[in-house]
Biopython code that builds the backbone (N, CA, C, O; Angstrom):
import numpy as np
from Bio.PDB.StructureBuilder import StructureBuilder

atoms = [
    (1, "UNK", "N", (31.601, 233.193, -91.400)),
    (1, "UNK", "CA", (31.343, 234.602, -91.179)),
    (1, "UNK", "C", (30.144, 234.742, -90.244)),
    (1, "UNK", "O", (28.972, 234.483, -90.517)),
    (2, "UNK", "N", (30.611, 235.171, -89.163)),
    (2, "UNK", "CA", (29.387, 235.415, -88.511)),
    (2, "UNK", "C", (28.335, 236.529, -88.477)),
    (2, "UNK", "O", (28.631, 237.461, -89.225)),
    (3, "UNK", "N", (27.300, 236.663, -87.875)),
    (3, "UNK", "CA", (26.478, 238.006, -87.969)),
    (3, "UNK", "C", (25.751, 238.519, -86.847)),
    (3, "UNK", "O", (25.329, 237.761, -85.974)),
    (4, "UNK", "N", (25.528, 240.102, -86.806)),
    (4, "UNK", "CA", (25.013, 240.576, -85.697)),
    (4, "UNK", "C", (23.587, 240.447, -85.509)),
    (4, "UNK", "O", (22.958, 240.680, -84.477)),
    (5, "UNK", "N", (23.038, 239.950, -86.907)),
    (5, "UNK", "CA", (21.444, 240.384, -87.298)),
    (5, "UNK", "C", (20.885, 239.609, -86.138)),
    (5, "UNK", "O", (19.852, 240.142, -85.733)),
    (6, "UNK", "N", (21.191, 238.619, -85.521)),
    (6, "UNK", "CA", (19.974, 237.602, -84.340)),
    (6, "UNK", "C", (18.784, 237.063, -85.039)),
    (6, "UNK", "O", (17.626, 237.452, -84.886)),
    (7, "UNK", "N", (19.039, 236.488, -85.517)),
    (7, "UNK", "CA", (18.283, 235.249, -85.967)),
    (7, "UNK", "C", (17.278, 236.470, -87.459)),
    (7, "UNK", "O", (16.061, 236.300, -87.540)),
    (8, "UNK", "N", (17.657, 237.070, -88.007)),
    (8, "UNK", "CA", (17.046, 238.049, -89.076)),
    (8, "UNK", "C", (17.779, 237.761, -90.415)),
    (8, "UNK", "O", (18.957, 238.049, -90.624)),
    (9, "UNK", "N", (16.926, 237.146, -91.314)),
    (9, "UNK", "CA", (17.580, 235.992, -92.374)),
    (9, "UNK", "C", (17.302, 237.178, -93.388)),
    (9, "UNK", "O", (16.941, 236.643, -94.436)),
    (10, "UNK", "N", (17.309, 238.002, -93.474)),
    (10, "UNK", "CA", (16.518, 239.587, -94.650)),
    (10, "UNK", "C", (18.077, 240.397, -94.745)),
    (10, "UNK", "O", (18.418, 240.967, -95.782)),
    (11, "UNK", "N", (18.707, 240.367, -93.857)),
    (11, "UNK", "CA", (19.799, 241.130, -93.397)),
    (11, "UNK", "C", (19.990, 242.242, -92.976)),
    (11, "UNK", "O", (21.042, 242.880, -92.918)),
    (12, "UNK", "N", (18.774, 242.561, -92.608)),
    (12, "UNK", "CA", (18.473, 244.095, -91.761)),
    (12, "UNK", "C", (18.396, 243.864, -90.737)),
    (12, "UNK", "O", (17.774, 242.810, -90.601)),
    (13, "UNK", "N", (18.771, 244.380, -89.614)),
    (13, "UNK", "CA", (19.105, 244.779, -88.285)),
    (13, "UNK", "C", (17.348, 244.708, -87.851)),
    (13, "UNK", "O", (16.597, 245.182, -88.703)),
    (14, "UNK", "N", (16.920, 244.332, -87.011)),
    (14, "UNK", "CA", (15.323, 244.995, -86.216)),
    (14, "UNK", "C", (16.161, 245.700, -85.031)),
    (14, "UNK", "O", (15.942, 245.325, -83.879)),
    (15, "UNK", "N", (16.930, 246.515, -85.230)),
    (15, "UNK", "CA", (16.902, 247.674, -84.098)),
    (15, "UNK", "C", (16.974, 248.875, -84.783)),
    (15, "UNK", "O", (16.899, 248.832, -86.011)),
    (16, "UNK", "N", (17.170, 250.447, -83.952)),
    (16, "UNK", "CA", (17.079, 251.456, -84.115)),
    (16, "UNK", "C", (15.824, 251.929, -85.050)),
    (16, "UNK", "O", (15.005, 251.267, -85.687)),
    (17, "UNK", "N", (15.986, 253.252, -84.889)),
    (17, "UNK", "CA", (15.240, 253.872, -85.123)),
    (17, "UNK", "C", (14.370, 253.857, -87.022)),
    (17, "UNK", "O", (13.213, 254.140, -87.336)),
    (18, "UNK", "N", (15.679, 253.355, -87.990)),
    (18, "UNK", "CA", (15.284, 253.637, -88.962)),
    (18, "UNK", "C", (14.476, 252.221, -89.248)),
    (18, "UNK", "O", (13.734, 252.125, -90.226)),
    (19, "UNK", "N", (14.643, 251.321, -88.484)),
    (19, "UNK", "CA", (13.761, 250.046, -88.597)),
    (19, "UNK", "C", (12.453, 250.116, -87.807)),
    (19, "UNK", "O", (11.841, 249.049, -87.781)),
    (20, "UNK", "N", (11.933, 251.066, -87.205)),
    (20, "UNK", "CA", (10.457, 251.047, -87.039)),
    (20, "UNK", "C", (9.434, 251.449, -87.726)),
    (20, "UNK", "O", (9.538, 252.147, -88.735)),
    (21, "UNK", "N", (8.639, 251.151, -87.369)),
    (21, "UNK", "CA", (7.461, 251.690, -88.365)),
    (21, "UNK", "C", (7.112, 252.803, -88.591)),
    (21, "UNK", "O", (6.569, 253.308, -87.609)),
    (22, "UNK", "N", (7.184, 253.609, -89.672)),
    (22, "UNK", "CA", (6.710, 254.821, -90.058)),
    (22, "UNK", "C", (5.728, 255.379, -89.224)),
    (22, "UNK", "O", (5.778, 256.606, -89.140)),
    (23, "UNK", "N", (4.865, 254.819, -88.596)),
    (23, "UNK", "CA", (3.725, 255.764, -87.580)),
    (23, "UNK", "C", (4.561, 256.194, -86.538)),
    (23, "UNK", "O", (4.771, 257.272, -85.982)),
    (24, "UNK", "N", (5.075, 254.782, -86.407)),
    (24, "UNK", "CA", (5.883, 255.201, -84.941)),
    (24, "UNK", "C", (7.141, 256.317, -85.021)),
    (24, "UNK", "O", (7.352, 257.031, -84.041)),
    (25, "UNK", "N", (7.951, 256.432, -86.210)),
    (25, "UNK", "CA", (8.401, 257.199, -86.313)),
    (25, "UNK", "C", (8.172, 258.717, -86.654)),
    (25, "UNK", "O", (8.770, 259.786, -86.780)),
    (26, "UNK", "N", (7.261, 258.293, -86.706)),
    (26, "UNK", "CA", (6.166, 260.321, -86.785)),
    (26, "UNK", "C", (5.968, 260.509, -85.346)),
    (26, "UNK", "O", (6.272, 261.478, -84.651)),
    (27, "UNK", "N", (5.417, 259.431, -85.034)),
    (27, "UNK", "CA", (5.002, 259.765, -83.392)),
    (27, "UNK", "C", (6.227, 260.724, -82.505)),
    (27, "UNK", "O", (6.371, 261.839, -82.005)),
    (28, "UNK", "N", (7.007, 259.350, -82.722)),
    (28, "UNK", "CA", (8.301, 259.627, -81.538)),
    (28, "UNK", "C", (9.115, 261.410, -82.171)),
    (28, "UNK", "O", (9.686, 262.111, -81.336)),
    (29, "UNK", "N", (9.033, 261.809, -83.459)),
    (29, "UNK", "CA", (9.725, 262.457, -83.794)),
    (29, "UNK", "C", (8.693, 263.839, -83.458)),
    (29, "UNK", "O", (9.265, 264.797, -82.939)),
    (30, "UNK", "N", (7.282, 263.963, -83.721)),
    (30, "UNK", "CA", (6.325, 264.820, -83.340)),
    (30, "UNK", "C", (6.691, 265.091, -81.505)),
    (30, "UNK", "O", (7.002, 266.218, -81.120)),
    (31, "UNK", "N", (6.619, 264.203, -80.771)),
    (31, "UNK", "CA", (6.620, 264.240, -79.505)),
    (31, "UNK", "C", (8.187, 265.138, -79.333)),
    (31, "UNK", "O", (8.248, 266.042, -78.500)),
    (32, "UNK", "N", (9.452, 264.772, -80.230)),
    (32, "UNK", "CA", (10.420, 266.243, -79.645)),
    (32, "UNK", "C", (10.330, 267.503, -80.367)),
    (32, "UNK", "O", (10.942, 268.562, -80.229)),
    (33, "UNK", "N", (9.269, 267.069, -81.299)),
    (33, "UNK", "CA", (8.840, 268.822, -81.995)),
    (33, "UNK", "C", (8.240, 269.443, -80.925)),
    (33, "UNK", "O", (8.668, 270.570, -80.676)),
    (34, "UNK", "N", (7.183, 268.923, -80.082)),
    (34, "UNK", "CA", (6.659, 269.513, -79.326)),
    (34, "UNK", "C", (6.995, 270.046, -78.076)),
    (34, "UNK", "O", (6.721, 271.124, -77.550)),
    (35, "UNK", "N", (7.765, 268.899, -77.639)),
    (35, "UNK", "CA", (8.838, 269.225, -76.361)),
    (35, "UNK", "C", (9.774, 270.805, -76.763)),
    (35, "UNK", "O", (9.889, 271.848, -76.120)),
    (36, "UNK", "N", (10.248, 270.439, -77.918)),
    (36, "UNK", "CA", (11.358, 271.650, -78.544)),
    (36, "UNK", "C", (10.221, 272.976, -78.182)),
    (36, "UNK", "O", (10.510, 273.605, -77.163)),
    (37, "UNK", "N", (9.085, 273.391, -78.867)),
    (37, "UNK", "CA", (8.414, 274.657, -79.009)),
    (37, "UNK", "C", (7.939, 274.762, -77.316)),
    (37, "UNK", "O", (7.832, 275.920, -76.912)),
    (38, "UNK", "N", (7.697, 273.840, -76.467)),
    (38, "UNK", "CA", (7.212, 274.013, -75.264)),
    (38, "UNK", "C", (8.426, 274.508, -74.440)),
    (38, "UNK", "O", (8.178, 275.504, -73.762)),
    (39, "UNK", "N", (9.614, 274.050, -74.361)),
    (39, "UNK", "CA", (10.705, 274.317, -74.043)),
    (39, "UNK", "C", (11.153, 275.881, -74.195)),
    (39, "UNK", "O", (11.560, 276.677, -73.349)),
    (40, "UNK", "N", (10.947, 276.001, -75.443)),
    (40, "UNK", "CA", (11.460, 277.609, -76.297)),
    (40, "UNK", "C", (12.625, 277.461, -77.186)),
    (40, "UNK", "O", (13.028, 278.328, -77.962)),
    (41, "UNK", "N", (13.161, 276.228, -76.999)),
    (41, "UNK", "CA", (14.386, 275.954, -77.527)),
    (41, "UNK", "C", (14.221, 275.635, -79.652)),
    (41, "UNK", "O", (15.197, 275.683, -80.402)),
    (42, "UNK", "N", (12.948, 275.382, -80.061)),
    (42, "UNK", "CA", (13.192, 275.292, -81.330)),
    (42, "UNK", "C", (12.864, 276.631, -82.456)),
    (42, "UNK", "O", (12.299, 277.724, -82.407)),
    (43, "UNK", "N", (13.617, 275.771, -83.502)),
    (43, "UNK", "CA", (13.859, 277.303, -84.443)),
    (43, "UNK", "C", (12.854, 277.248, -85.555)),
    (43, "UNK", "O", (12.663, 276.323, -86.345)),
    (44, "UNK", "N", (12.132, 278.620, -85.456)),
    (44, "UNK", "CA", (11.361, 278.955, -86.123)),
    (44, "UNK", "C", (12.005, 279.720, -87.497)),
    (44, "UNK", "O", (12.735, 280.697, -87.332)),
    (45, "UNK", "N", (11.708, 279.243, -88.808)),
    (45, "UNK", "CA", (12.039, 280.031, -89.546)),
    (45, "UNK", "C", (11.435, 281.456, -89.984)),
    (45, "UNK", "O", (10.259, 281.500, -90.346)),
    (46, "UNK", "N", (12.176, 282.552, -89.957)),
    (46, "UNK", "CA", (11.976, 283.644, -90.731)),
    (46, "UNK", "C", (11.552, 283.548, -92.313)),
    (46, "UNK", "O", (12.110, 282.599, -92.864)),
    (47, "UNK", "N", (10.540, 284.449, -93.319)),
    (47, "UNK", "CA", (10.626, 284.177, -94.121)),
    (47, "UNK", "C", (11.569, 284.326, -94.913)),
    (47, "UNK", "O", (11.704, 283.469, -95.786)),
    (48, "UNK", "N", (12.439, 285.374, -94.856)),
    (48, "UNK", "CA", (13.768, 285.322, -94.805)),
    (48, "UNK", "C", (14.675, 284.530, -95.156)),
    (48, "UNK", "O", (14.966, 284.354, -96.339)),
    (49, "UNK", "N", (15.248, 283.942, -94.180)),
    (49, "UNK", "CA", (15.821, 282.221, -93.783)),
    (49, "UNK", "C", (14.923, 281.460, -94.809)),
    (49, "UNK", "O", (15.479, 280.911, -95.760)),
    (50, "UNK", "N", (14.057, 281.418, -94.722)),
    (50, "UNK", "CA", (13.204, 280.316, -95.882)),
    (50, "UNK", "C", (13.406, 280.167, -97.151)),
    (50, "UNK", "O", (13.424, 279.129, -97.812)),
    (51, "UNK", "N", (13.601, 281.542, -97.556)),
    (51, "UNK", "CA", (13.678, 281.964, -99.025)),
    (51, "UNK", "C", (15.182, 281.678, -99.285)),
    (51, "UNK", "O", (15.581, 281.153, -100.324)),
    (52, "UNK", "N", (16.067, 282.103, -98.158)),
    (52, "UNK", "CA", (17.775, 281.951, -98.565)),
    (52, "UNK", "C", (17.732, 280.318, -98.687)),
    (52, "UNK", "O", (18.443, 279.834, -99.567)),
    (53, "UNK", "N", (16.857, 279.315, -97.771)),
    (53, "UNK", "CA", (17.311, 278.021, -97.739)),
    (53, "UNK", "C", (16.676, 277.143, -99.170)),
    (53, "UNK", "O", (17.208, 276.309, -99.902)),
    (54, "UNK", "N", (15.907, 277.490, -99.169)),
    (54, "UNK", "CA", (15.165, 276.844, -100.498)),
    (54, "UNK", "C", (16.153, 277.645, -101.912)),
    (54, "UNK", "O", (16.186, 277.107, -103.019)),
    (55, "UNK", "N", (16.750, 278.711, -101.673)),
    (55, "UNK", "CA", (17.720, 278.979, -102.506)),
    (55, "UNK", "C", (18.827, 278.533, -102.920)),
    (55, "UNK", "O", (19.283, 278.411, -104.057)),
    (56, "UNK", "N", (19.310, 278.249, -101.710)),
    (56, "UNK", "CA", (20.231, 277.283, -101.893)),
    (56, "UNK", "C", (20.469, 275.725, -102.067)),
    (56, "UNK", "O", (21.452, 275.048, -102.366)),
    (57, "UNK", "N", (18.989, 275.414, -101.713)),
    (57, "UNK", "CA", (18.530, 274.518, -102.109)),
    (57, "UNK", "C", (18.415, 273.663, -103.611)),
    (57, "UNK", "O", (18.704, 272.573, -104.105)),
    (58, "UNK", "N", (17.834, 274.861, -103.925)),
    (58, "UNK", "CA", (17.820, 274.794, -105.370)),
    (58, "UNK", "C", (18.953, 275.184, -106.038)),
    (58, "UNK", "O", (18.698, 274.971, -107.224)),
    (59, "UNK", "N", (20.386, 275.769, -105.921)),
    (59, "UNK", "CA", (21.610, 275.502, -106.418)),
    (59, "UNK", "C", (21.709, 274.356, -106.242)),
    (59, "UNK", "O", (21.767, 273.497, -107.122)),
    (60, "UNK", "N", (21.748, 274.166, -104.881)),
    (60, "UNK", "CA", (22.598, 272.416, -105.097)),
    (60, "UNK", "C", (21.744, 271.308, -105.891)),
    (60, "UNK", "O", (22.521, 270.384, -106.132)),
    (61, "UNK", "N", (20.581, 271.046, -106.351)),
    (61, "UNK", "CA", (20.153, 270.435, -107.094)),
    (61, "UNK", "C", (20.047, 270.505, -108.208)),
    (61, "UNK", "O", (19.685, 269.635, -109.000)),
    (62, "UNK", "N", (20.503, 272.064, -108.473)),
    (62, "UNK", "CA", (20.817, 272.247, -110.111)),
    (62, "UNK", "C", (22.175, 271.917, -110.386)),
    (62, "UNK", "O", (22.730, 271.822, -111.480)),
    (63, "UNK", "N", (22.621, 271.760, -109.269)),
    (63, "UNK", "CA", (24.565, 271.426, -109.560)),
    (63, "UNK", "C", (24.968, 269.848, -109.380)),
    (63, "UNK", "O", (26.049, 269.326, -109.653)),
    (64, "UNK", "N", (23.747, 269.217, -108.823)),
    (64, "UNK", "CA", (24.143, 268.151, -108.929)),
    (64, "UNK", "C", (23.485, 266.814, -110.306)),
    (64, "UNK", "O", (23.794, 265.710, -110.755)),
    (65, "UNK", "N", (22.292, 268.037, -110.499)),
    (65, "UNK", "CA", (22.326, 267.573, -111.678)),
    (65, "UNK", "C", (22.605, 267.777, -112.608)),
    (65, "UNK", "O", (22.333, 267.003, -113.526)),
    (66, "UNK", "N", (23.326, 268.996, -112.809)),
    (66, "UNK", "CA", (24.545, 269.397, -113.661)),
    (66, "UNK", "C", (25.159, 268.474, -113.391)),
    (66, "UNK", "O", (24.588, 267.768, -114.222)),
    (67, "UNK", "N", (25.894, 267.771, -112.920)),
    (67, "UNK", "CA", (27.350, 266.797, -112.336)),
    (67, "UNK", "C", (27.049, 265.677, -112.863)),
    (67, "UNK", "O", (27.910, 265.007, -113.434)),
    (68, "UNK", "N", (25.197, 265.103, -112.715)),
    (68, "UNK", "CA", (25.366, 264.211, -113.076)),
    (68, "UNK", "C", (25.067, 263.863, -115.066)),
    (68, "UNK", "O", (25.232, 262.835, -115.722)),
    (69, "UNK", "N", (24.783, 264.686, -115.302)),
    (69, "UNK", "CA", (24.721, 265.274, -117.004)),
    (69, "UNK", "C", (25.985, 264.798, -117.037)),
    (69, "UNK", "O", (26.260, 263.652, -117.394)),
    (70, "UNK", "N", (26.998, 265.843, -116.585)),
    (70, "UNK", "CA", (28.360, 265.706, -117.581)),
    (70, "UNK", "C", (28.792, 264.447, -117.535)),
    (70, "UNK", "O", (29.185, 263.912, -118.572)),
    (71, "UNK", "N", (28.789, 263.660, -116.124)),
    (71, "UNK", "CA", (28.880, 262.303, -115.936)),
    (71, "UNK", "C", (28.400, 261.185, -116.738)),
    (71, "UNK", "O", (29.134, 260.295, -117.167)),
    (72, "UNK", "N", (27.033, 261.268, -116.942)),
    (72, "UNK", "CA", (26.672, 260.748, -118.316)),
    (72, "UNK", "C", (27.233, 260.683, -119.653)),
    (72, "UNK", "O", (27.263, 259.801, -120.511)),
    (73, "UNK", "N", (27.649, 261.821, -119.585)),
    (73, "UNK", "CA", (28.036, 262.246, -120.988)),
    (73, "UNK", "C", (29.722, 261.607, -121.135)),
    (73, "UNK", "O", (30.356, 261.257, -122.130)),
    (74, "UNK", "N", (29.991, 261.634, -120.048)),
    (74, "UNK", "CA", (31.469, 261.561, -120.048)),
    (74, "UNK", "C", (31.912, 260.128, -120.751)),
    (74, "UNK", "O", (32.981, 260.133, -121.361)),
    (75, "UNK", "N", (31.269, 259.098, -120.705)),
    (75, "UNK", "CA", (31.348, 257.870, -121.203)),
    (75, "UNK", "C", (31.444, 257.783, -122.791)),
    (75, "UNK", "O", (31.942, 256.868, -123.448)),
    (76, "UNK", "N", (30.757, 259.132, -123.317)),
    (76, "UNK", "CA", (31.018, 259.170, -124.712)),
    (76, "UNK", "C", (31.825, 259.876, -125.357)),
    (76, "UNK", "O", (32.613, 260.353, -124.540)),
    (77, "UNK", "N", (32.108, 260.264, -126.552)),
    (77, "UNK", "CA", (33.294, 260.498, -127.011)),
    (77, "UNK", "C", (33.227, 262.382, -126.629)),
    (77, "UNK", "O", (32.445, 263.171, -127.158)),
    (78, "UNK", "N", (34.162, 262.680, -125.704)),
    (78, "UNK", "CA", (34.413, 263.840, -125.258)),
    (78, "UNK", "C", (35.373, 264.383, -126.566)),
    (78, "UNK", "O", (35.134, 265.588, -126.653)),
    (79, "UNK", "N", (36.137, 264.080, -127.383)),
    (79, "UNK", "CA", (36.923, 264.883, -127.979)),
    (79, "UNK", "C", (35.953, 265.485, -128.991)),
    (79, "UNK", "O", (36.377, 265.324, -130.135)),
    (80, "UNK", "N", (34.739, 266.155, -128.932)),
    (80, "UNK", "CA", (34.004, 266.399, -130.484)),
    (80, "UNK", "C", (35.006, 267.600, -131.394)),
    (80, "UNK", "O", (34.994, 267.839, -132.601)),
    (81, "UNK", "N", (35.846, 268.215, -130.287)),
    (81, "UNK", "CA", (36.182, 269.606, -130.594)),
    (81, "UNK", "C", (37.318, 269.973, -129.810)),
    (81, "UNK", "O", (37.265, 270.466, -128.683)),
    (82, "UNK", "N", (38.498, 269.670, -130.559)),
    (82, "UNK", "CA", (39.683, 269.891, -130.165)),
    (82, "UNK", "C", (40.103, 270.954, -129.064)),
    (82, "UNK", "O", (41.128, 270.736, -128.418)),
    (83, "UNK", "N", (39.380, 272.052, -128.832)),
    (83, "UNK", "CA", (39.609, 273.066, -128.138)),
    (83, "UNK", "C", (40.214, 272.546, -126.284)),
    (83, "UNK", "O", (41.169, 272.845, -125.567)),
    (84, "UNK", "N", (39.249, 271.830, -126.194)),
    (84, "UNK", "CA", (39.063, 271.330, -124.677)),
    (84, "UNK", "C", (40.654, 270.395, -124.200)),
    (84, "UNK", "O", (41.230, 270.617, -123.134)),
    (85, "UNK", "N", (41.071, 269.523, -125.075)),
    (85, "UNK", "CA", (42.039, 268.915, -125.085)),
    (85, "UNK", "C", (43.537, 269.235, -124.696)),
    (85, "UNK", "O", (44.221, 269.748, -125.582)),
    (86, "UNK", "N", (44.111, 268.994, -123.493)),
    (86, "UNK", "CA", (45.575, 269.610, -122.973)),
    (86, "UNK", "C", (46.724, 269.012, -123.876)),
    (86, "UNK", "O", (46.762, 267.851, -124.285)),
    (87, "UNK", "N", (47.612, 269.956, -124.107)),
    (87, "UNK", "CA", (48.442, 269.444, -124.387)),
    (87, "UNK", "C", (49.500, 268.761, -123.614)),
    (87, "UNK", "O", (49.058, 268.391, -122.526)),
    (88, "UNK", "N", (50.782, 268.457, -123.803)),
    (88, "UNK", "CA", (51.778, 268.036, -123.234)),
    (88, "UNK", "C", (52.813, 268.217, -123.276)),
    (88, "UNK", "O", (53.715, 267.448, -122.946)),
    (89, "UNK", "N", (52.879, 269.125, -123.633)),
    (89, "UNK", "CA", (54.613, 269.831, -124.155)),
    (89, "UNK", "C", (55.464, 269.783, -122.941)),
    (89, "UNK", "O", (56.630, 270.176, -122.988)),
]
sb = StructureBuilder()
sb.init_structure("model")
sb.init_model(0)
sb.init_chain("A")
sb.init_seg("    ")
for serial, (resi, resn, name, xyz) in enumerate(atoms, 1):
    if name == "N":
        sb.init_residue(resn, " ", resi, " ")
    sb.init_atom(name, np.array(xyz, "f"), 0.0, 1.0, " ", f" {name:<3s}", serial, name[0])
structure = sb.get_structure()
């Protein structure tokens, strides 16, 4: 089996972006924040927009940890209470 890594015995890639160093990746990512607002091209949030996104935000993290509750749970004995149970007629 061969491999792309080049001589990298860890099995991570040393390319792209998510393999550099955290400074450097602030750097490089600060430098198109700035380009973006100098440009005119980036989006400023409304408080507005802020409040809807962190709203929805917070559904989806209450739903996914809802999801992962029942998931938990699911491994144990679900029949406590006949109600839930389909029939088959």
């Amino acid at each position: 089996m061969a491999s792309n890594n080049q001589g990298s015995s860890s099995g991570k890639s040393n390319r792209g972006f998510a393999s550099m160093d955290p400074q450097r990746q602030r750097e490089i990512a600060s430098e198109g924040g700035r380009a973006a607002h100098e440009k005119g091209t980036a989006h400023e949030f409304t408080s507005e927009e802020a409040r809807e996104a962190g709203r929805k935000g917070g559904q989806a993290r209450s739903q996914n940890r809802r999801n992962a509750m029942n998931a938990s749970s699911s491994g144990s004995s679900n029949s406590s209470n006949g109600s839930d149970s389909s029939s088959s007629n």
